[in-house]
C-alpha positions as a Markdown table, in Angstrom:
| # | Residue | x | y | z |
|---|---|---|---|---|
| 1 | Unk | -7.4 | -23.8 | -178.8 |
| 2 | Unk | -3.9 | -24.4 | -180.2 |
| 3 | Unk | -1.1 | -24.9 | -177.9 |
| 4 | Unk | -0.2 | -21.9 | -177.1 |
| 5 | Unk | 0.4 | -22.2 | -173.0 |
| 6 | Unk | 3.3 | -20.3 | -171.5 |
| 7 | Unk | 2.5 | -21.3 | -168.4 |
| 8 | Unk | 0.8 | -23.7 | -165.4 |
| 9 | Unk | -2.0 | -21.2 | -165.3 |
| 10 | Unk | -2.6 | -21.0 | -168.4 |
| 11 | Unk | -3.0 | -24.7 | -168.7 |
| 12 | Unk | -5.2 | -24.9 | -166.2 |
| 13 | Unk | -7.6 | -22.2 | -167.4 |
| 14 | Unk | -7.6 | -23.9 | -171.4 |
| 15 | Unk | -8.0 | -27.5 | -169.8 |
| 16 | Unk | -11.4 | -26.2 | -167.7 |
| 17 | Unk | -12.5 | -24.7 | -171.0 |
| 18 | Unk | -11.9 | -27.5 | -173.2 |
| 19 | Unk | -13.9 | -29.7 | -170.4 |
| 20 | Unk | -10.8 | -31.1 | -169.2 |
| 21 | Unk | -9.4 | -32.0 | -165.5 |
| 22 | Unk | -5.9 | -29.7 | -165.1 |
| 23 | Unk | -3.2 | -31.9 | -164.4 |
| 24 | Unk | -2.4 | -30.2 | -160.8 |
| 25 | Unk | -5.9 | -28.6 | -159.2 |
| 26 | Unk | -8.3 | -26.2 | -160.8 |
| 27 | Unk | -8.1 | -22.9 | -161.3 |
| 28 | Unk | -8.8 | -19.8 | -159.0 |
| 29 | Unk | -9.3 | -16.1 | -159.8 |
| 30 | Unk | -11.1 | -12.9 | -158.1 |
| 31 | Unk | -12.3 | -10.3 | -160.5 |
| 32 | Unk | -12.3 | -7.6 | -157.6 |
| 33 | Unk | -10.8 | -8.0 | -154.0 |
| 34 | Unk | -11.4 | -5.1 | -151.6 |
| 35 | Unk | -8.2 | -2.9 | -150.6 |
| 36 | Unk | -9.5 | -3.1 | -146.7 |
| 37 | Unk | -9.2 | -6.9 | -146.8 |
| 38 | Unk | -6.0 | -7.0 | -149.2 |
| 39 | Unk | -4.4 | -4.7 | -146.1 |
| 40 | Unk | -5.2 | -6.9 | -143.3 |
| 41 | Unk | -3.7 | -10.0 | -145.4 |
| 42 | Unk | -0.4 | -8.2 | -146.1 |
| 43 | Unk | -0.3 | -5.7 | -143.2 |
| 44 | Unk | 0.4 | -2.7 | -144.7 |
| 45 | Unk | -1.6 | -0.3 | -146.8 |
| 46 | Unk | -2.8 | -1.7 | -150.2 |
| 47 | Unk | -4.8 | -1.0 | -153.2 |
| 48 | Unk | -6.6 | -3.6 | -155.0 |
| 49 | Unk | -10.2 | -2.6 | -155.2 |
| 50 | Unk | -13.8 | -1.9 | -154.3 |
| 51 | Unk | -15.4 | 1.0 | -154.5 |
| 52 | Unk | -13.4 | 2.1 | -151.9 |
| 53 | Unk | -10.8 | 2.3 | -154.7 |
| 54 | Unk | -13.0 | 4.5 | -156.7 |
| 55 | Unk | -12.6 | 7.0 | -154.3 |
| 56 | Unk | -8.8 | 7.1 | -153.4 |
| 57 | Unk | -8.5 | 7.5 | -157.1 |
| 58 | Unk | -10.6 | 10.3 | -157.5 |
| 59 | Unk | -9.0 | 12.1 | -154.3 |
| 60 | Unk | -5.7 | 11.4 | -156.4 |
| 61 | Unk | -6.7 | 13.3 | -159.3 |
| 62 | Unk | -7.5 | 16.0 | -157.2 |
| 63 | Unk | -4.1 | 16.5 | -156.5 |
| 64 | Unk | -2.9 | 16.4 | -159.9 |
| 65 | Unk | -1.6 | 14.1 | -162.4 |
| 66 | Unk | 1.7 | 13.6 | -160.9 |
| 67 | Unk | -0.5 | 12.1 | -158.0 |
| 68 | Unk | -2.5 | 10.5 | -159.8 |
| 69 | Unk | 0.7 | 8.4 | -161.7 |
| 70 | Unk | 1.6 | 7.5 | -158.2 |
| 71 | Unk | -1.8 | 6.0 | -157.3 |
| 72 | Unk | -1.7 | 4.1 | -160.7 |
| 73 | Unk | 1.9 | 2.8 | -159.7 |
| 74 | Unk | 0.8 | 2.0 | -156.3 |
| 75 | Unk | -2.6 | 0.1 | -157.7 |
| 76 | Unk | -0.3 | -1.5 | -160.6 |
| 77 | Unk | 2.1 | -3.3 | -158.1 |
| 78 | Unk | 0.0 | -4.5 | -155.5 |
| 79 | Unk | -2.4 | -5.8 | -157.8 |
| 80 | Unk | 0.2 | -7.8 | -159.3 |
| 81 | Unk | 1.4 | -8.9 | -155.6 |
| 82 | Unk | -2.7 | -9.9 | -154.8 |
| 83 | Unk | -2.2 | -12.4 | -157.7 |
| 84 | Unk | 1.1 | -13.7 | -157.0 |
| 85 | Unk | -0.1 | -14.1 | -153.4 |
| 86 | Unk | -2.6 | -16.0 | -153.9 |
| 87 | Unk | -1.3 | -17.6 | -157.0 |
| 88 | Unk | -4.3 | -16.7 | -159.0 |
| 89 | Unk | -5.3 | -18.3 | -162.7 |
| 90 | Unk | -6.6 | -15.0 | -164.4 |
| 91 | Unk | -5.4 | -11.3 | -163.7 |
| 92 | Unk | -8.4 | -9.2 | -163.5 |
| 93 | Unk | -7.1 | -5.7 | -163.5 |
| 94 | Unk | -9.4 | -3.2 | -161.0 |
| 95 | Unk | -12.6 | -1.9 | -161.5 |
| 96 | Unk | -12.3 | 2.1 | -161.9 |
| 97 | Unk | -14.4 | 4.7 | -162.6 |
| 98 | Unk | -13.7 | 6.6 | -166.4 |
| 99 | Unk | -15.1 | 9.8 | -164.7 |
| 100 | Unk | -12.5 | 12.4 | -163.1 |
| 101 | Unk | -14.1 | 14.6 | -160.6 |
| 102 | Unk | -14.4 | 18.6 | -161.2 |
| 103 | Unk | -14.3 | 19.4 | -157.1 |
| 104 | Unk | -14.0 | 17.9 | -153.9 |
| 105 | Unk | -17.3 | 19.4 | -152.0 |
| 106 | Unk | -16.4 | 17.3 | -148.4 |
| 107 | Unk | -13.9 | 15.2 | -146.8 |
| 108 | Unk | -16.0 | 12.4 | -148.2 |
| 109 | Unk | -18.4 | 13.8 | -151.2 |
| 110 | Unk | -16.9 | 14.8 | -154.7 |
| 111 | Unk | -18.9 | 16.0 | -157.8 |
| 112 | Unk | -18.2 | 14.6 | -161.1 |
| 113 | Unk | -19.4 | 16.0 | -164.5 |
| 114 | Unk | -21.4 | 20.0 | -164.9 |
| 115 | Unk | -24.4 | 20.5 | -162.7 |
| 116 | Unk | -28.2 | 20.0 | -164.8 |
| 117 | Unk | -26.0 | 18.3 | -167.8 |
| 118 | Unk | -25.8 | 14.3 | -168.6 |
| 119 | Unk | -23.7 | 12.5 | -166.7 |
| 120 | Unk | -23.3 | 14.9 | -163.1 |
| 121 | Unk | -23.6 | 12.7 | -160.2 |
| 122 | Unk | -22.0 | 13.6 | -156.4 |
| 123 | Unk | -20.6 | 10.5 | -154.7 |
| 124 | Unk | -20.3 | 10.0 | -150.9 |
| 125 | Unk | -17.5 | 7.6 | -149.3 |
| 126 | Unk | -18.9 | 6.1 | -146.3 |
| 127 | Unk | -15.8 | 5.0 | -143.7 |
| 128 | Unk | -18.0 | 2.6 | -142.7 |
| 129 | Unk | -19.0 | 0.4 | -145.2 |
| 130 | Unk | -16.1 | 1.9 | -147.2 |
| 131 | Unk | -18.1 | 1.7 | -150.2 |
| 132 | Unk | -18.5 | 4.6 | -152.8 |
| 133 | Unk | -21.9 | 5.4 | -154.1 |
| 134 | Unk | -24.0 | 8.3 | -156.0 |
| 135 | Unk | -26.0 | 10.4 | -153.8 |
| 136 | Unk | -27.0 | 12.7 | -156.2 |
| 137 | Unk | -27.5 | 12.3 | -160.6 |
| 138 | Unk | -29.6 | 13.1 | -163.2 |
| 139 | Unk | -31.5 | 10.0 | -164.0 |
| 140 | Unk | -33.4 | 10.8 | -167.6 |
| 141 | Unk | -37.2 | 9.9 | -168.2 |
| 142 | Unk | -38.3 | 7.6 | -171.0 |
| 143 | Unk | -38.6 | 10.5 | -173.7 |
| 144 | Unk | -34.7 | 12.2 | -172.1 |
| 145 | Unk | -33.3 | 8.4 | -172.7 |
| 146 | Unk | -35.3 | 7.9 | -176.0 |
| 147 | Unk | -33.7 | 11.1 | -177.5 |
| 148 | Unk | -30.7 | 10.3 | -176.4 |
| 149 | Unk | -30.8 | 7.3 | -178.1 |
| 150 | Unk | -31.9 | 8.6 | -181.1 |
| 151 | Unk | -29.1 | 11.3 | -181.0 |
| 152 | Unk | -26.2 | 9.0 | -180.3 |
| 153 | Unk | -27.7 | 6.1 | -183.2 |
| 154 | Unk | -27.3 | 9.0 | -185.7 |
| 155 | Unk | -24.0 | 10.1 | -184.5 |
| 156 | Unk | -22.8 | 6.4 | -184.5 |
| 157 | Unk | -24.4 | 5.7 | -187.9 |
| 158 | Unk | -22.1 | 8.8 | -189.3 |
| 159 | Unk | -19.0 | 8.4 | -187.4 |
| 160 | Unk | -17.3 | 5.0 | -187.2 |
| 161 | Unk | -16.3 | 3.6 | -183.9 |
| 162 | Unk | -12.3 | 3.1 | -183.5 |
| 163 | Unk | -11.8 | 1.7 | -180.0 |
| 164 | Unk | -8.2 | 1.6 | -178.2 |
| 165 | Unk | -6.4 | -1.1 | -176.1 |
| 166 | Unk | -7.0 | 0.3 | -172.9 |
| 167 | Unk | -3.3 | 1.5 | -171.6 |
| 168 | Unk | -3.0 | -0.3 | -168.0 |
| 169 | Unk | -4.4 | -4.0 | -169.8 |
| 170 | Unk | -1.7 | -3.5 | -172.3 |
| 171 | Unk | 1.4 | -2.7 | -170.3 |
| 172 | Unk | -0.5 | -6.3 | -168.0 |
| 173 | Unk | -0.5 | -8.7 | -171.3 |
| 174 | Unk | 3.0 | -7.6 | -172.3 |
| 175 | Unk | 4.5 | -7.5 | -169.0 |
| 176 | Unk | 2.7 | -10.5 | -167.3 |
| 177 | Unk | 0.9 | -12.3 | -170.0 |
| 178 | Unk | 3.2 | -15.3 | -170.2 |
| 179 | Unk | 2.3 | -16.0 | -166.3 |
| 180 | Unk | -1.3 | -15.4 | -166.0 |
| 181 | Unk | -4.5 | -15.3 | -168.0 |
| 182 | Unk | -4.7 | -11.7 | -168.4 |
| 183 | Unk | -8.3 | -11.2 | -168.7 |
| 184 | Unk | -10.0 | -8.5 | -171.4 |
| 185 | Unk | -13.5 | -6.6 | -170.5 |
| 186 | Unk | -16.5 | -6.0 | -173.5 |
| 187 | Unk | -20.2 | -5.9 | -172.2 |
| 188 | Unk | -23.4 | -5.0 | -172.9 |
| 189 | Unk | -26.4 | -3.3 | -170.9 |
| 190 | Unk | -29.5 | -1.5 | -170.5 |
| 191 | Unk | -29.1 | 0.7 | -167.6 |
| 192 | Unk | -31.4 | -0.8 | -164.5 |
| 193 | Unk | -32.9 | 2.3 | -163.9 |
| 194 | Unk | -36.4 | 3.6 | -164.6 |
| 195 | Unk | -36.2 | 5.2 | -167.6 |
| 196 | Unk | -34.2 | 3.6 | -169.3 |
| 197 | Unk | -37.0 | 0.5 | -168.6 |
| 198 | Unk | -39.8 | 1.9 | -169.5 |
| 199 | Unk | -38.5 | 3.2 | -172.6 |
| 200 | Unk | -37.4 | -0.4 | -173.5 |
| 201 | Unk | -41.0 | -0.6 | -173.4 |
| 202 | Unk | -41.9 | 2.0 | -175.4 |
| 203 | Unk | -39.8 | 1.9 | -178.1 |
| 204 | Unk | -38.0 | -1.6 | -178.3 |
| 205 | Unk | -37.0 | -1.5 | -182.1 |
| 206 | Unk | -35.3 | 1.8 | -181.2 |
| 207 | Unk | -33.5 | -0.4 | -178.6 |
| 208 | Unk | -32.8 | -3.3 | -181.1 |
| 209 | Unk | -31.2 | -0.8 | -183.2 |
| 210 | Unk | -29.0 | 0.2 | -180.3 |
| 211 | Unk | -27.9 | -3.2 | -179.2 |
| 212 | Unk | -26.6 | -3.8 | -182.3 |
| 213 | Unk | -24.5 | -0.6 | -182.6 |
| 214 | Unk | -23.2 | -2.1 | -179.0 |
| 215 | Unk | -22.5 | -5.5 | -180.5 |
| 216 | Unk | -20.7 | -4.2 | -183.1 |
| 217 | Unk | -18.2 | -2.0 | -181.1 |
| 218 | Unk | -18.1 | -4.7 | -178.4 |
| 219 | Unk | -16.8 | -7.0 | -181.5 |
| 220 | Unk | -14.5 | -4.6 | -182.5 |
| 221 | Unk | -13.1 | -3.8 | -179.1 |
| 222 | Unk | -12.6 | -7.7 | -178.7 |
| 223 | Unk | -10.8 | -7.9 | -182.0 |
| 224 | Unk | -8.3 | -5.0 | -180.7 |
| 225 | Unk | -7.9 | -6.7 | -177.2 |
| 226 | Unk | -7.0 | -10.3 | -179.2 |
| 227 | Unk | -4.9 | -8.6 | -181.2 |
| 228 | Unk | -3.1 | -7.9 | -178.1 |
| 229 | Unk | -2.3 | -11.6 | -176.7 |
| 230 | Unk | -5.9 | -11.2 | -174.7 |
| 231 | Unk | -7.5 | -14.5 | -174.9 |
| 232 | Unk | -10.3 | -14.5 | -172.0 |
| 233 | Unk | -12.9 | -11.2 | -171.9 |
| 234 | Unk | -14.6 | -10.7 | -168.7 |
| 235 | Unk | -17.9 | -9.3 | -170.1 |
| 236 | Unk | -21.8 | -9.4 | -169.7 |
| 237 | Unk | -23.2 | -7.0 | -167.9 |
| 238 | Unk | -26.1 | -6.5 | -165.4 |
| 239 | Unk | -29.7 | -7.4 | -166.0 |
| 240 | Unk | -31.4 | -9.3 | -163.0 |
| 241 | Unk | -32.4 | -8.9 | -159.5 |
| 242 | Unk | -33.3 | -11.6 | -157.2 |
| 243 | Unk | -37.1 | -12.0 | -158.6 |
| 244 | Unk | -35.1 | -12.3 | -162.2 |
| 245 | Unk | -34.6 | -10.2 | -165.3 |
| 246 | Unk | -35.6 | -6.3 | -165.7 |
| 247 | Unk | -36.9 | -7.4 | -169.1 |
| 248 | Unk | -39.0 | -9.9 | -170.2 |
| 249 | Unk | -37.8 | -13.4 | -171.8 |
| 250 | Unk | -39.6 | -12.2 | -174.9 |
| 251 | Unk | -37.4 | -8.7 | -174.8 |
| 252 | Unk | -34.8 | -10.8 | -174.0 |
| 253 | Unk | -35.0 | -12.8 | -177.2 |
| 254 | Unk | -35.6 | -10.0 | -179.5 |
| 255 | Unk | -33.4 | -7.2 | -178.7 |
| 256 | Unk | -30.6 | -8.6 | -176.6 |
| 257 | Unk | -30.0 | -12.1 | -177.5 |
| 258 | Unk | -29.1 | -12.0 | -180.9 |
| 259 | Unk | -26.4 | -9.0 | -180.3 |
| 260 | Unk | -25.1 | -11.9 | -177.8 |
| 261 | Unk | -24.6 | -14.7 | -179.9 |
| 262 | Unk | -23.0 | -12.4 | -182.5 |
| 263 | Unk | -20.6 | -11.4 | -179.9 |
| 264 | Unk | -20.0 | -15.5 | -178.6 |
| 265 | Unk | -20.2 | -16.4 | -182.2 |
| 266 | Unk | -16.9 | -13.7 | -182.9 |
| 267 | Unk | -15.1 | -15.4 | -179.9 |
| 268 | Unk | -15.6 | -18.8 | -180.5 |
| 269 | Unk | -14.0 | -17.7 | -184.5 |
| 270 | Unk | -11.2 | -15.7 | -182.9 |
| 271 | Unk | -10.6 | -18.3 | -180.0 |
| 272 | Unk | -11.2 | -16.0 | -177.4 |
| 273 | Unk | -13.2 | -17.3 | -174.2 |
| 274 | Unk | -16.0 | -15.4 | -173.3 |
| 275 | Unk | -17.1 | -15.0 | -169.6 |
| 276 | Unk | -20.9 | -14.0 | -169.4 |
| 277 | Unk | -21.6 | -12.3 | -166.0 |
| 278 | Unk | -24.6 | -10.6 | -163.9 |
| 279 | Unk | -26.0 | -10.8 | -161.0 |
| 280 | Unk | -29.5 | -11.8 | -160.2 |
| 281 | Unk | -32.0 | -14.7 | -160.9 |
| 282 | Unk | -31.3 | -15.6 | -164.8 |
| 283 | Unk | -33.1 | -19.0 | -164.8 |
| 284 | Unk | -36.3 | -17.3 | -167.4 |
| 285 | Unk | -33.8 | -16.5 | -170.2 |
| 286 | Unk | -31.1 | -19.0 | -169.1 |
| 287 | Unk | -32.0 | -22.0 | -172.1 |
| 288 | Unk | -32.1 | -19.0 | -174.4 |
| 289 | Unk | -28.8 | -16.9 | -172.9 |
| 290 | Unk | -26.6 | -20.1 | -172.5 |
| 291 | Unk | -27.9 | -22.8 | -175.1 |
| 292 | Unk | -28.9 | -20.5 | -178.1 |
| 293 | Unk | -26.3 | -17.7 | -177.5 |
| 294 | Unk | -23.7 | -20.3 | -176.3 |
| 295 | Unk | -21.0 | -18.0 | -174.5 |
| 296 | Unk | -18.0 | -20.0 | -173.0 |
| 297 | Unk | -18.2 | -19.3 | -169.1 |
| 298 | Unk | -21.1 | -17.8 | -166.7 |
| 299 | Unk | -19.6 | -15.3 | -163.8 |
| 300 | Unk | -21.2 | -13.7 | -160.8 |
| 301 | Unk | -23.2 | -16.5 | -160.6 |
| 302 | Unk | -25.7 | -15.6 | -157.3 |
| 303 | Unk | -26.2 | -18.5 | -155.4 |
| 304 | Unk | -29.0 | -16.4 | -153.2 |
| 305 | Unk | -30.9 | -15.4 | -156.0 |
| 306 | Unk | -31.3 | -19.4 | -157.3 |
| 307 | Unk | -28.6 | -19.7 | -159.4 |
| 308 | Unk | -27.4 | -23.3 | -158.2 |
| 309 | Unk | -24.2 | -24.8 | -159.6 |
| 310 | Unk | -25.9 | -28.5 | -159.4 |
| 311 | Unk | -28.9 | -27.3 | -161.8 |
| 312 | Unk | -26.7 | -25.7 | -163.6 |
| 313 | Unk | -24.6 | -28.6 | -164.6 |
| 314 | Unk | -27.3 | -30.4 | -165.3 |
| 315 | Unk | -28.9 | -27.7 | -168.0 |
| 316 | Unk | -25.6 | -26.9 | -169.3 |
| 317 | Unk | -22.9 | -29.5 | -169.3 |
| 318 | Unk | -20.5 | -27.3 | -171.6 |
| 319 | Unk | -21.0 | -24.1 | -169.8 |
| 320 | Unk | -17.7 | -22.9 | -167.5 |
| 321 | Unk | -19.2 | -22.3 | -164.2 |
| 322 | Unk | -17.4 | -19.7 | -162.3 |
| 323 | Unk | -17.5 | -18.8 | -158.2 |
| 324 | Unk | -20.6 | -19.4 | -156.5 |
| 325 | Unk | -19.4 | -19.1 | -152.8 |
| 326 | Unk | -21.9 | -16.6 | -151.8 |
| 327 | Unk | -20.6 | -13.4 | -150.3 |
| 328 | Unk | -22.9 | -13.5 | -147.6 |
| 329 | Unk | -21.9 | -16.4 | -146.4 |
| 330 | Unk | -18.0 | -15.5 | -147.1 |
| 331 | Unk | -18.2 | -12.6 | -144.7 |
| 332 | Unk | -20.6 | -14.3 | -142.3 |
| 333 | Unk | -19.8 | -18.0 | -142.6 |
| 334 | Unk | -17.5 | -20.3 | -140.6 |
| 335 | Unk | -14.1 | -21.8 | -142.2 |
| 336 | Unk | -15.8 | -25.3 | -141.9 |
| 337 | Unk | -19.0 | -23.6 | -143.9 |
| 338 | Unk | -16.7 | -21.9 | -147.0 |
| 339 | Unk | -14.8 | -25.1 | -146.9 |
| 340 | Unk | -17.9 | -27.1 | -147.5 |
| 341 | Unk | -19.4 | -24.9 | -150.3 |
| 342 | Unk | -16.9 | -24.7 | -152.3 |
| 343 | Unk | -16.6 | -28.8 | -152.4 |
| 344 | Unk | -20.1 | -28.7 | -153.3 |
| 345 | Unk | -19.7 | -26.1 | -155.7 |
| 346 | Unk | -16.4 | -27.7 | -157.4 |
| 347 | Unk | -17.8 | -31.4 | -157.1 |
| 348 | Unk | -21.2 | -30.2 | -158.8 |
| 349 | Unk | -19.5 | -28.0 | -161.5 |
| 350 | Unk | -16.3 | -30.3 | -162.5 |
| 351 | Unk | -14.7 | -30.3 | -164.6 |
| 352 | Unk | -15.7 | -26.7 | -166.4 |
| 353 | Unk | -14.4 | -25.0 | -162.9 |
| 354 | Unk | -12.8 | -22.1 | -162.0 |
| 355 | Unk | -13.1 | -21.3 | -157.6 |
| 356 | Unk | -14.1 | -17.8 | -156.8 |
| 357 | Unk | -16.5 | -16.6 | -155.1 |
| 358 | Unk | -20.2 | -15.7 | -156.5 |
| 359 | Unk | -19.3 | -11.9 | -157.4 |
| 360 | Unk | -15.9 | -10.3 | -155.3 |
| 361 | Unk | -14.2 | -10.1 | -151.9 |
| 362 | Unk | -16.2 | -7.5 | -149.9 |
| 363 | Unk | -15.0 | -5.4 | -147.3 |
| 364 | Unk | -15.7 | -7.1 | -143.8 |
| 365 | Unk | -14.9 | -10.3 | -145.0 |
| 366 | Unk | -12.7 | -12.6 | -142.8 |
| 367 | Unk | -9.2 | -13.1 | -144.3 |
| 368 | Unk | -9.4 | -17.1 | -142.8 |
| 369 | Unk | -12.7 | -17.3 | -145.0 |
| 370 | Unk | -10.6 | -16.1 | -147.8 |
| 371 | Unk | -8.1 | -18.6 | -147.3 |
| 372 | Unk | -10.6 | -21.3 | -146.5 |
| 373 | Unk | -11.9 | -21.0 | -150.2 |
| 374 | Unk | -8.7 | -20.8 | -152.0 |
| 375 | Unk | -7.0 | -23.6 | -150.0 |
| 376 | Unk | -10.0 | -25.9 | -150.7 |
| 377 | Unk | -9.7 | -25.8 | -154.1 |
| 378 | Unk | -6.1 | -26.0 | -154.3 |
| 379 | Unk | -6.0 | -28.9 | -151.9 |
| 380 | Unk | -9.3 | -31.1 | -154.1 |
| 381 | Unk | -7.1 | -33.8 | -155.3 |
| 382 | Unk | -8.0 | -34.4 | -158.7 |
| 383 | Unk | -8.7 | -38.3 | -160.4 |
| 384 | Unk | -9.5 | -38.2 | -163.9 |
């Protein structure tokens, strides 16, 4: 990539990527960082993220917009403070939800969407766990998703797709582009849920035809997001549980992986690094995903479900290995124990590194744990 660098963090980030020690420590990030935890850090209120955030924002909207432009303020500036804080690499803006609610049924359920159409779901905070999760949806059998599919194929096939910069990552690259790695988002999924399985079964040309309708408006989303100074997209998307993949490897190979390697294959042209994330066991497609398809970097990397940074080294020397500090063991590990995975993790992995942990900072984790992780890779004195 040409020397383009504004900054110390964004040397650090193209040095990891080019397979190069950074000339002061490697780089750090957090794609998501719970509000409850960014609050006992700063001692005062704060919103950063979780599904907790999810939430606040919909309770926002149902005040109104003016509300709602307060909450985006709020979420804008202490976002930027998380980073600066903790003098992050890559600004990941927060996860939100794209539906707005219709009403607010309790002080802690809100419907989303019109009852018996696609798309209603009621969500439940629980003040607990302070997580944010769907209670009630309408979840479509094989033949609901296969006509579906068919319907939005032809729709696609007569309307081209014209995607727009999304407004918040904008007014990020301009405003703080220079200082961090502001990072873009395309993926690509099947949904994980029933139907939408079985009719992968079923019908998997009509799938194949679908992925690559995705891949192309993921490419031309990416194209946009370039266009705007974005140089690193934060994409993937979900496909394995513990036990590994939803699909088969030969599924796998098919339908999904040659929509991926168009979609690395369009980075690596444009010079824009992809980050390939999902949870879950990934080792049956894993010589396929990450030595055929060839993205730049592998996120969420789930050190409980087998994904080990040392064997992963070992398979894929080029591949950007991002995280792996469980988030079990984050919330309920010792200092000494987070300080002693991530040297394993960073030692294993050098020097295509970048310290996080495996997936987000939940709620309920320690704030010294935090610390413990960040400080250890900041303080890993480098010899090249």
């Amino acid at each position: 990539m040409k020397e383009t660098m504004q900054s110390i963090h964004h040397k650090r980030i193209d040095a990891v990527f080019e397979g190069k020690y950074p000339e002061d420590r490697f780089p750090i990030c957090e794609q998501a960082f719970a509000s409850s935890v960014a609050t006992k850090i700063f001692g005062r209120p704060m919103l950063t993220g979780s599904t907790e955030l999810h939430f606040q924002e919909s309770l926002a909207w149902l005040k109104g917009d003016a509300a709602h432009e307060d909450f985006l303020g709020k979420l804008y500036q202490d976002t930027i403070e998380l980073h600066r804080f903790f003098d992050y690499d890559i600004f990941f803006l927060p996860w939100r939800l794209s539906a707005k609610p219709i009403k607010q049924i309790d002080d802690f359920t809100i419907a989303y969407g019109n009852p018996g159409e696609d798309g209603y779901c009621v969500r439940q905070f629980d003040p607990v766990s302070r997580t944010y999760g769907i209670t009630e949806s309408k979840e479509l059998d094989p033949d609901g998703v296969i006509g579906l599919l068919k319907k939005n194929i032809e729709l696609r096939n007569r309307e081209k797709f014209h995607p727009e910069l999304n407004p918040m990552l904008a007014k990020t690259q301009k405003e703080y582009g220079s200082e961090f790695v502001v990072a873009g988002g395309s993926g690509m999924a099947v949904p994980m849920q029933a139907g939408w399985l079985e009719a992968s079964i079923l019908e998997p040309g009509l799938f194949k035809e679908w992925m690559q309708i995705n891949a192309e408006d993921a490419i031309a989303s990416i194209e946009i997001q370039h266009k705007a100074g974005i140089k690193i997209i934060n994409g993937g998307g979900d496909f394995a549980f513990n036990n590994g993949p939803v699909y088969s490897p030969a599924f796998f190979d098919e339908v999904m992986a040659p929509q991926w390697k168009r979609i690395f294959d369009f980075c690596r042209k444009l010079g824009v690094y992809y980050v390939m994330r999902s949870d879950g066991n990934l080792w049956p497609v894993a010589e396929s995903l990450f030595t055929k398809c060839r993205p730049h970097a592998y996120y969420e990397i789930d050190y409980d479900a087998g994904m080990r940074f040392n064997e992963l080294r070992k398979a894929f020397p080029e591949l950007v290995l991002f995280g792996n500090v469980s988030c079990d063991l984050l919330i309920n590990g010792t200092v000494d124990e987070i300080r002693e995975k991530t040297m394993k993790c960073l030692e294993a992995a050098a020097p295509r590194y970048v310290g996080a942990s495996a997936n987000s900072i939940l709620h309920g984790t320690p704030t010294e744990n935090v610390f413990a992780l960040y400080d250890t890779v900041k303080r890993y004195k480098i010899v090249k």
